[in-house]
C-alpha positions as CSV (number, residue, x, y, z in Angstrom):
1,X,5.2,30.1,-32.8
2,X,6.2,33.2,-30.8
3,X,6.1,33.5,-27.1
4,X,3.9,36.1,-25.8
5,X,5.8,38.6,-24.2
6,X,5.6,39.3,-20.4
7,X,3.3,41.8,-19.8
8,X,4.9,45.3,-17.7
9,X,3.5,48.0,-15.7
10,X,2.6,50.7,-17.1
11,X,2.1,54.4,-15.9
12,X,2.9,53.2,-12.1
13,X,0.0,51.1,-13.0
14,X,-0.4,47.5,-12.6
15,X,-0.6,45.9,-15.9
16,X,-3.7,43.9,-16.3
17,X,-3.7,40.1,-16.8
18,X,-6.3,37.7,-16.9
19,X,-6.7,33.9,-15.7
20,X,-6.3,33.1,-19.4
21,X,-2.9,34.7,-18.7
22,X,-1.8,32.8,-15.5
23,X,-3.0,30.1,-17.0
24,X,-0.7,30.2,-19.8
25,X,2.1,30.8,-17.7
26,X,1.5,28.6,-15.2
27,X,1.6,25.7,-18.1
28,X,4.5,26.6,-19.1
29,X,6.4,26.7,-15.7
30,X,4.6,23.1,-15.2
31,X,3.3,22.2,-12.0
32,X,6.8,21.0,-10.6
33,X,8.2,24.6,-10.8
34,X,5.0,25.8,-10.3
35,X,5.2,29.2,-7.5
36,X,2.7,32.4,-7.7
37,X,6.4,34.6,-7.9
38,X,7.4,32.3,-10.9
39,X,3.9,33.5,-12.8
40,X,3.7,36.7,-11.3
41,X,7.5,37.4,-12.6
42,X,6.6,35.8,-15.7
43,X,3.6,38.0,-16.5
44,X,5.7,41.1,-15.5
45,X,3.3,42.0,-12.4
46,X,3.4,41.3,-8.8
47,X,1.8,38.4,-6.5
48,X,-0.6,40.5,-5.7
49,X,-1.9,40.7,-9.5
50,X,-2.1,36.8,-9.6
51,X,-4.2,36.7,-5.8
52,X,-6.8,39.6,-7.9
53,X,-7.7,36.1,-9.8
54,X,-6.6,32.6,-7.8
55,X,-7.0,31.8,-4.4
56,X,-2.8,31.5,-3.5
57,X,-0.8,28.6,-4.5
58,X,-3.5,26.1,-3.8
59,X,-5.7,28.4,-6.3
60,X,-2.4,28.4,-8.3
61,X,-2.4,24.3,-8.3
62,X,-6.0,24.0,-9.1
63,X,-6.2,26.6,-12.1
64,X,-2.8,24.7,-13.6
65,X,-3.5,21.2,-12.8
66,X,-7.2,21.6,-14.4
67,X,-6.0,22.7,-17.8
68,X,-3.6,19.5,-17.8
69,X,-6.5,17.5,-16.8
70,X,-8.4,18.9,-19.4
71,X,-6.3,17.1,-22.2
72,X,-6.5,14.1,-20.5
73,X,-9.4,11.4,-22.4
74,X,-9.6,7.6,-21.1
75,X,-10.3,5.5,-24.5
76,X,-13.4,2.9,-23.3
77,X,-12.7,0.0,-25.9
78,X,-16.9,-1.7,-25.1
79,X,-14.6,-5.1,-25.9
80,X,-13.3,-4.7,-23.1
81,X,-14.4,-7.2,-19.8
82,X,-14.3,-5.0,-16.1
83,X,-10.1,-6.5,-15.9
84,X,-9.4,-5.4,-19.1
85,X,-11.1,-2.2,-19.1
86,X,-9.5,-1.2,-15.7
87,X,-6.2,-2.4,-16.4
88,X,-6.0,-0.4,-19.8
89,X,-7.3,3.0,-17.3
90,X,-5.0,2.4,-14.9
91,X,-1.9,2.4,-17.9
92,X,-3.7,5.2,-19.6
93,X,-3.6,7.3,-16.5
94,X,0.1,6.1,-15.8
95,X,1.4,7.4,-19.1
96,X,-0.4,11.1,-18.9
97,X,0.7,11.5,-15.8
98,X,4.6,10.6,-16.5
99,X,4.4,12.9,-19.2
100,X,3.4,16.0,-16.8
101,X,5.6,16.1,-14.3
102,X,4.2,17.6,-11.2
103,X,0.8,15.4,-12.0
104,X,0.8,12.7,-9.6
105,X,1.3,15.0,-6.7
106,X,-1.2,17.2,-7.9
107,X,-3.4,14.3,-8.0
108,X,-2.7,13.0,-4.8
109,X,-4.0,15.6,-2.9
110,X,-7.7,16.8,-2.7
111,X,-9.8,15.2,-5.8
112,X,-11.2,16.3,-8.0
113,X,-10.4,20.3,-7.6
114,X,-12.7,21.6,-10.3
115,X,-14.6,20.9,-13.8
116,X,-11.7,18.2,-15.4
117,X,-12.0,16.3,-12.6
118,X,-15.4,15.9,-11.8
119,X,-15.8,14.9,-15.4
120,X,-12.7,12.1,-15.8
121,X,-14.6,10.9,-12.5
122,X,-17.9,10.8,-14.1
123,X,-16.8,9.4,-17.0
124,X,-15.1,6.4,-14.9
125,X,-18.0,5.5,-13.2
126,X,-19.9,5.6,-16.3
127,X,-17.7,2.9,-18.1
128,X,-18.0,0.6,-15.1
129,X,-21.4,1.6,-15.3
130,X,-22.1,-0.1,-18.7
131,X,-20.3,-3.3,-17.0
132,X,-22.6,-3.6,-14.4
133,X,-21.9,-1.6,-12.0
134,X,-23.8,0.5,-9.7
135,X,-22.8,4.4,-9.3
136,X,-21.4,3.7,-5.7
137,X,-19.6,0.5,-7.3
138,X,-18.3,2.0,-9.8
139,X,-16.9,4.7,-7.7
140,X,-15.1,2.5,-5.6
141,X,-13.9,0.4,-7.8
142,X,-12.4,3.4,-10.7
143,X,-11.0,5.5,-7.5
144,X,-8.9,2.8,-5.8
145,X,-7.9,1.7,-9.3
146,X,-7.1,5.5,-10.3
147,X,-5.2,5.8,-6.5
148,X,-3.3,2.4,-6.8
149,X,-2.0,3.9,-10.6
150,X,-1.2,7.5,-9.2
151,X,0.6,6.5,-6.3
152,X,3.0,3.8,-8.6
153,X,3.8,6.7,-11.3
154,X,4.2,9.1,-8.5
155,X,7.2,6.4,-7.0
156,X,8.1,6.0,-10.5
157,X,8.6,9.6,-11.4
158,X,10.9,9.8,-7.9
159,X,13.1,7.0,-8.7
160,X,13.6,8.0,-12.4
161,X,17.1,9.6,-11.4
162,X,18.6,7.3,-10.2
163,X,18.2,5.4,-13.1
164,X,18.6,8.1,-15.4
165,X,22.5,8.5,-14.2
166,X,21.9,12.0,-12.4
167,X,22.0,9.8,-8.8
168,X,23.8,6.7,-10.4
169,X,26.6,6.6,-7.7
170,X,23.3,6.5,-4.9
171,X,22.0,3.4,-7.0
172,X,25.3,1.5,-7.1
173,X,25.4,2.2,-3.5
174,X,22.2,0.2,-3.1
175,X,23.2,-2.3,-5.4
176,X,26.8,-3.0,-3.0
177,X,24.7,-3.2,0.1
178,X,22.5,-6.2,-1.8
179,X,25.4,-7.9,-2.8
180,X,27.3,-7.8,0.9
181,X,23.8,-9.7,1.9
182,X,24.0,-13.5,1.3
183,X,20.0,-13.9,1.3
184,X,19.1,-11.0,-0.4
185,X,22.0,-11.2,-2.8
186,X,20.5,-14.3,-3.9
187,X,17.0,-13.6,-3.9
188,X,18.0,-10.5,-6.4
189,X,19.9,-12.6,-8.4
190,X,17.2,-15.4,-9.1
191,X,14.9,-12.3,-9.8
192,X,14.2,-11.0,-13.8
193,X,15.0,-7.5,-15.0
194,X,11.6,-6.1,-14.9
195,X,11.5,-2.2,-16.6
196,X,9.1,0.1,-15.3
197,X,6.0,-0.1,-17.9
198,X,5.7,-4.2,-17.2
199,X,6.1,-3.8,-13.4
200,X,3.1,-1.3,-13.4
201,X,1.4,-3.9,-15.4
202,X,2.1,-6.8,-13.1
203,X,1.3,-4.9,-10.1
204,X,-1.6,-3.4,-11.5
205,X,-3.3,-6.6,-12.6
206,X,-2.8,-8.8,-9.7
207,X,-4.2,-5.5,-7.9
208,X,-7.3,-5.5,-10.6
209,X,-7.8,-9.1,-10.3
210,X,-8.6,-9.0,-6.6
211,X,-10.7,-6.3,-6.7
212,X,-12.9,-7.5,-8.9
213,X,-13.1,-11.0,-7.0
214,X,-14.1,-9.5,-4.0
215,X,-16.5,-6.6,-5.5
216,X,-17.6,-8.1,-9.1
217,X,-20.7,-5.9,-10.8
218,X,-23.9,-5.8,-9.8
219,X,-23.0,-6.7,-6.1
220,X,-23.6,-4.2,-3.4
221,X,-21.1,-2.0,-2.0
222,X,-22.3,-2.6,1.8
223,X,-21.8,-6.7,1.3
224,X,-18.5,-5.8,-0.5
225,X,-17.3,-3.9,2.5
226,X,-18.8,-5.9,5.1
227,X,-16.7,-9.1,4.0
228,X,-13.3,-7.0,4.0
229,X,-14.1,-6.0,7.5
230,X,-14.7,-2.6,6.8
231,X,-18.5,-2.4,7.9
């Protein structure tokens, strides 16, 4: 598979593109390198080519992080209870978004930013819905679950160097300050190596089972937030 080539002016003419185009190159930068220069250079034309089509870097963002959501589908095993069918969203959406860097920030802003979104959102109320669920449940319930995920992967993702060996000497730094604590020397110590995929899945289900304690299907949202003190 070739690389298409980058496309040049012409004449003293700007050379056309499309969104198809900046689209293209804009997944191929990724969303952590993502810049309108980066595409625009890439394409052979200037910013001002690119802002003919998206609405600056947000526009950028949005275009970009759509067609990654796009390849994104949550399996809905109909085995599954409300704990297990969360728990095995929230580890689908942790993977995905480890293996697009640039995601969970993307993610963590304004949501959902266009057609992907609106449907993995529909689609998760829609799977809570067959549990029981009522649309405003279910929305609840699938967003903090989706937010709780997001934000995890997004620490994960930034801590990934230092474990990687790029920042090793910043982690053994961490590690000397533990040990010259007596308590928290020995609280470490008593503690099991935990890698990251089985600390997202502890956290994650102690998070799961709690909010389905206090907001189980078929109950209404108003009660649900009224006993947490939020009404």
């Amino acid at each position: 598979m070739t690389a298409n080539p980058p496309r040049r002016k012409t004449g003293g003419r700007q050379a056309q593109i499309t969104v198809a185009d900046i689209e293209r190159e804009g997944l191929r930068l990724g969303l952590t390198n993502l810049t309108v220069n980066g595409v625009a250079t890439a394409l052979g034309v200037t910013p001002t080519a690119l802002y003919r089509h998206v609405d600056g870097k947000l526009g950028l963002e949005a275009l970009v992080g759509e067609a990654v959501l796009r390849e994104l589908h949550i399996v809905d095993d109909p085995e599954d209870d409300v704990e297990a069918h969360l728990l095995s969203f929230a580890r689908q959406l942790h993977t995905f978004v480890l293996e697009h860097p640039g995601l969970a920030a993307y993610l963590q802003g304004l949501f959902p930013r266009g057609e992907a979104g609106v449907r993995l959102q529909r689609e998760a109320v829609e799977a809570l819905g067959r549990r029981g669920y009522s649309p405003a449940g279910a929305v609840l319930m699938s967003g903090t679950v989706a937010s709780l995920a997001i934000n995890l992967t997004a620490a994960e993702e930034r801590h990934r160097p230092y474990f990687e060996g790029s920042h090793q000497r910043e982690l053994e730094k961490v590690y000397a300050l533990l040990a010259a604590d007596e308590v928290l020397h020995a609280a470490h110590q008593e503690l099991p190596m935990i890698t990251s995929e089985p600390y997202f899945r502890m956290v994650m289900t102690g998070c799961i089972r709690g909010l389905v304690a206090a907001a189980p299907p078929n109950r209404p949202v108003i009660d649900v937030l009224t006993d947490l003190g939020l009404e």
